[in-house]
N, C-alpha and C positions, 0 to 999 in steps of 0.2 A: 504494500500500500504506500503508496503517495505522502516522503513524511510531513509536508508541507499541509494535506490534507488534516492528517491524523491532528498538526499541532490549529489547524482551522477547529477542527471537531471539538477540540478540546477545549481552547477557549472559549467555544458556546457554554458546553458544560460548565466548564468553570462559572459563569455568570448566572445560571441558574440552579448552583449548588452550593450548600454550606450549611456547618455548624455538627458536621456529621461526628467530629470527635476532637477533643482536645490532646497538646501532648503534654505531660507531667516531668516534670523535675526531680532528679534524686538529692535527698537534703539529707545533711546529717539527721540523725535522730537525739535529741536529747543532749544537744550541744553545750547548753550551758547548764546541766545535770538539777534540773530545777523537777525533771516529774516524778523524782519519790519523795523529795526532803531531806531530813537528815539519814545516813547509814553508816551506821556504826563500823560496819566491816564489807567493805564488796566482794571478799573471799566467802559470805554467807548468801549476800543477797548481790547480784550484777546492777548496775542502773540501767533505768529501760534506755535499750537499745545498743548496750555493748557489753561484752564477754570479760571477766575480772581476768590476768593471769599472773596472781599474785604470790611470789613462792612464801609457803608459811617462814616466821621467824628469822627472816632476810630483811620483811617490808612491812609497812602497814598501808593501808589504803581507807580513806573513806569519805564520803562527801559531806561537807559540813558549812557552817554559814560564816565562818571567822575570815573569811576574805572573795569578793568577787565582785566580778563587774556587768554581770548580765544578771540580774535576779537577787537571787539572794545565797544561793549556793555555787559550789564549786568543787572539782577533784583534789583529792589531797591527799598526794602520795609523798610518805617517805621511808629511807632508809633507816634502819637500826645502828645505832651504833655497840662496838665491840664483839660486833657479830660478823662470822668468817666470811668472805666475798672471795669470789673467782671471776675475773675478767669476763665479760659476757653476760653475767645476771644481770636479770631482768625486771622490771615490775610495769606491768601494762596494762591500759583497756585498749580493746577493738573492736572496730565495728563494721559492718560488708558496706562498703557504699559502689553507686556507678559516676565513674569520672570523665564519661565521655564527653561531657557537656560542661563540664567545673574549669573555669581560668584558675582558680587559685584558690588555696585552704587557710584560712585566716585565723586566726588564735589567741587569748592573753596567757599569758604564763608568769607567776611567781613564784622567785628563787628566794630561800633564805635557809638559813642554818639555825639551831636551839640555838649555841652557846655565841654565837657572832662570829667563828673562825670564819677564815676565807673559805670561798667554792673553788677548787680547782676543778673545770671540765676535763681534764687530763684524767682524774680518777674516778670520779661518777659526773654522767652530765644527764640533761634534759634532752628528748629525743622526740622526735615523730616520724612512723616510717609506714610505710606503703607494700604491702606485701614483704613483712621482715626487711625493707631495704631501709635505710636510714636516708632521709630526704632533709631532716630540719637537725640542725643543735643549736645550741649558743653560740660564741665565737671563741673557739677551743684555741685562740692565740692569749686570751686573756687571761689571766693569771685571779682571777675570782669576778664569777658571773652571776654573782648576788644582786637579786635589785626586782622590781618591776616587769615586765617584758608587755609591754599591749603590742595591739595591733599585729604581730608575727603574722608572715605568709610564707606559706611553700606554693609556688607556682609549678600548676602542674605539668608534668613531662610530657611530650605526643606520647612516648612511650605506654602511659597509664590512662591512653585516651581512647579504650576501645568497645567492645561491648561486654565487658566482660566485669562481673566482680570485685571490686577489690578490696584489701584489708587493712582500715586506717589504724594507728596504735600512736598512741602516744604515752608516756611514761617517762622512768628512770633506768641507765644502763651505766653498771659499775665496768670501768675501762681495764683496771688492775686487777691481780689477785693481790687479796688482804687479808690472809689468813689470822693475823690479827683483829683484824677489823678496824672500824674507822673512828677514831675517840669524838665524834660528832654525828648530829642527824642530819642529813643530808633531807630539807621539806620542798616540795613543790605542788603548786595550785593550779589548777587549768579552767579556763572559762571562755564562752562566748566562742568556742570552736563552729566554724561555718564556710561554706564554700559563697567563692560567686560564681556567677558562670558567665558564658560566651554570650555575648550577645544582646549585653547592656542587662541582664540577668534573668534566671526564670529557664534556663535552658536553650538549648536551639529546638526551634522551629518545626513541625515537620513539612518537609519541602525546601530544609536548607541543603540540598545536597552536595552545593559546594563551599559551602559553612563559610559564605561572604556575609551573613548577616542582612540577608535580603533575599524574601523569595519573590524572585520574577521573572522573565522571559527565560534566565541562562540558566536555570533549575527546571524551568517546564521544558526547554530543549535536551536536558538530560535523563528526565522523565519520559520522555518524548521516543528517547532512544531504547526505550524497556517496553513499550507497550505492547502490552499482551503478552509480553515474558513469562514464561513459568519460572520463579524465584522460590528461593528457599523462605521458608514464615518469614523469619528474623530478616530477612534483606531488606536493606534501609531503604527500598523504591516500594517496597510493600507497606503501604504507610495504613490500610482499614483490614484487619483482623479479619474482622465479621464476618466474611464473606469468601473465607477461605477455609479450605479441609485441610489439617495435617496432613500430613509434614513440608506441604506446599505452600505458593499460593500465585495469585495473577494479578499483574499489574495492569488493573481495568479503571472503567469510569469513578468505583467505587476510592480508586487509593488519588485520584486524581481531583474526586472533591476535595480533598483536605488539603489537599496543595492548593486549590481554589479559595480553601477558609482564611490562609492564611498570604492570600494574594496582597504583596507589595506591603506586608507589615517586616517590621526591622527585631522584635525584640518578644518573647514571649509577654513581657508586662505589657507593652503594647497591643496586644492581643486581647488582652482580658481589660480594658479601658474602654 
């Protein structure tokens, strides 16, 4: 067929179709640890939305209201002191998010010590990592990273930008072995953890399939190029479910509405105005 036709056909359709589905945003869950309260221990109870991995009598973890900046609680994890350490422990929450659509992971974090000793990141520092990889610390050139920390961002990699799962963590990771242990607590607080994303925020679009931040003519010509494809569910040209049988599906009038919904808008916030 004629594709000059096919893309005539379609912006008729386009013009007499919409509202067919919206697309959704993956967002932290329970970023600034405000929806149980106080907990005593996250090694008993998880905060909704992430997994404790706390090793007993290495750490203590628990949310409490003595410092934050989004609410009224916060994470509050620390180290034991005069308790044995091996290079590599750990003390973490995580939680599954999708980063396909996230520019950047945004954070506050408070360092401080019991007794006032300095922080060396050299021996335990403050971490956030992405599938076990360490993406964020302090500035490990610094010789004590005691203080405040707002705003923090990890901007995220293409690498972590696909359709896939991923495993955020953030915590404490001792650098040494201290078979001794460390004659201080090593405390940090975590709050207001939140992504933004692409595209002035809210996610991309569906119909951004060249993730310019605008769906128009150069997205419906690429759309254009699939039509009537048998695609796999998940192919990002497969934009309405509904209308499809596992483990397939056809890029028809139906996935081409939605690209119609969201004709010449820039931003998903924009969408929903």
């Amino acid at each position: 067929m004629n594709r000059n036709l096919i893309l005539i056909g379609i912006m008729m359709a386009m013009l007499l179709t919409s509202n067919l589905t919206r697309a959704s945003a993956f967002e932290i869950v329970n970023g600034s640890f405000e929806d149980d309260g106080p907990i005593d221990d996250i090694t008993k109870q998880d905060p909704n939305g992430w997994t404790a991995n706390v090793p007993s009598g290495k750490f203590t973890a628990k949310t409490d209201a003595s410092w934050s900046t989004d609410g009224n609680f916060s994470l509050n994890i620390v180290s034991r002191w005069y308790t044995a350490f091996a290079a590599g422990d750990m003390a973490t929450v995580s939680q599954q998010i999708a980063l396909n659509d996230v520019n950047e992971i945004r954070f506050d974090v408070r360092l401080n010590t019991y007794a006032g000793s300095t922080w060396d990141p050299n021996e335990i520092t403050a971490i956030v990592m992405i599938d076990d990889q360490i993406v964020w610390e302090p500035n490990n050139t610094a010789t004590d990273i005691r203080g405040t920390h707002l705003n923090q961002v990890y901007a995220v990699e293409g690498k972590y930008r696909d359709d896939n799962l991923h495993i955020l963590s953030i915590g404490l990771k001792v650098n040494v072995d201290m078979p001794g242990g460390f004659p201080e607590f090593y405390r940090s607080w975590w709050d207001s953890i939140e992504c933004t994303f692409l595209c002035g925020g809210g996610g991309l679009l569906a119909g951004y399939f060249n993730r310019d931040c605008s769906v128009d003519i150069k997205d419906l010509e690429l759309a254009a190029d699939h039509w009537l494809a048998v695609v796999p569910f998940d192919d990002p040209y497969n934009l309405f479910k509904d209308d499809d049988l596992d483990p397939y599906g056809v890029v028809d009038f139906f996935d081409f509405s939605i690209l119609a919904d969201n004709w010449q808008l820039s931003s998903y916030l924009e969408e929903q105005q």
